[in-house]
C-alpha positions in Angstrom: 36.2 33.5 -47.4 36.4 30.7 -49.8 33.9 27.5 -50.1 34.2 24.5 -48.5 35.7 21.8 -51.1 34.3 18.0 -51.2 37.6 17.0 -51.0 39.4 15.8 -48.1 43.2 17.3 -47.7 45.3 14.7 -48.7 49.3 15.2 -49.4 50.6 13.5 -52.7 51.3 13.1 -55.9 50.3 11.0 -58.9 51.8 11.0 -62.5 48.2 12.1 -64.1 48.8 15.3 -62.0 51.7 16.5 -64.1 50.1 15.5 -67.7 46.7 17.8 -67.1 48.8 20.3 -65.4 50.8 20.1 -68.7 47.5 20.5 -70.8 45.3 22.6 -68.6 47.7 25.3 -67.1 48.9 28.5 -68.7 52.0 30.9 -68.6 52.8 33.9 -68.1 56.3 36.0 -68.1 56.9 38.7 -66.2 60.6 38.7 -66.6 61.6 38.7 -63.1 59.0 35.9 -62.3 56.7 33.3 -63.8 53.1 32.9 -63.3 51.6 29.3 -64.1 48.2 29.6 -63.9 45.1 26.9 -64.3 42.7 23.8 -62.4 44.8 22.0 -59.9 45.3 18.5 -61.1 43.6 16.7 -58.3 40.6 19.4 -56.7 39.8 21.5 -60.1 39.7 24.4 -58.2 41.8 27.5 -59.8 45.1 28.0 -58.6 48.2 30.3 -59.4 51.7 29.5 -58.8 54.5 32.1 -59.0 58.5 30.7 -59.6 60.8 34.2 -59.1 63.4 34.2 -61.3 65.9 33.4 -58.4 64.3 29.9 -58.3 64.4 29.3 -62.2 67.8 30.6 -62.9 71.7 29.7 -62.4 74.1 31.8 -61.1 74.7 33.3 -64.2 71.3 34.6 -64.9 71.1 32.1 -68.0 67.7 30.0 -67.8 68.1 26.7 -66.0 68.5 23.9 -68.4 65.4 24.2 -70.9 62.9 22.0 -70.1 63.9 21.4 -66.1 61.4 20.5 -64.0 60.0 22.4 -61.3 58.0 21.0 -58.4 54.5 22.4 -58.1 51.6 22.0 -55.4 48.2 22.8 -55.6 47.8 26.3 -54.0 44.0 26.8 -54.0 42.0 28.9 -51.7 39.3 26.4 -51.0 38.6 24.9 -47.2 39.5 21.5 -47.3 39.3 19.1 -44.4 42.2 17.5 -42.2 44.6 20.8 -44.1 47.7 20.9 -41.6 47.2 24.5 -39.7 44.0 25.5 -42.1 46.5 26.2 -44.9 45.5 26.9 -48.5 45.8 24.0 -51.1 44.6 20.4 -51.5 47.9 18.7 -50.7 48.6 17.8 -54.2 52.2 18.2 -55.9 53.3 17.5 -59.4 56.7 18.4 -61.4 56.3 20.3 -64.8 58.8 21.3 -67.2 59.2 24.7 -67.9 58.7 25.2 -72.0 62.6 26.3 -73.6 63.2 29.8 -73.3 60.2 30.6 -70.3 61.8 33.4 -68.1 64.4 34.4 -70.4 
């Protein structure tokens, strides 16, 4: 079971989120899925978040417009207080734009 985190659960967003998301997190393509990987923006605690190519595609299979941002949220394990149903993640969301040519 994870640790407790200091932080309260708290749903929202802020525009600091996106620009260390932007600095901090790294990618990875599988292909059929991407795999963005680093400190959530608002808790620090480490966090994956998976986009299947379904979701970062058109109905072509060409990549969604290069640099089209995708809504994130924090996705971390940790415990944090007032979390609707126990669920993981600090209640933080950001949008990040996928680098040209990611999943392609």
């Amino acid at each position: 079971m994870s640790a407790a985190s200091p932080l309260p659960y708290q749903h929202g967003t802020d525009p600091q989120f996106a620009q260390r998301a932007a600095v901090t997190f790294s990618l990875e393509d599988f292909g059929s899925a991407l795999v963005l990987s680093g400190p959530c923006p608002r808790c620090g605690q480490e966090m994956e978040f998976t986009l299947v190519k379904e979701l970062f595609r058109d109905g072509a299979g060409a990549v969604a417009a290069p640099g089209r941002p995708v809504v994130m949220f924090c996705t971390a394990e940790a415990v944090y207080d007032g979390s609707p149903d126990g669920g993981p993640g600090c209640g933080a969301f950001w949008s990040l734009k996928l680098p040209a040519g990611a999943g392609g």
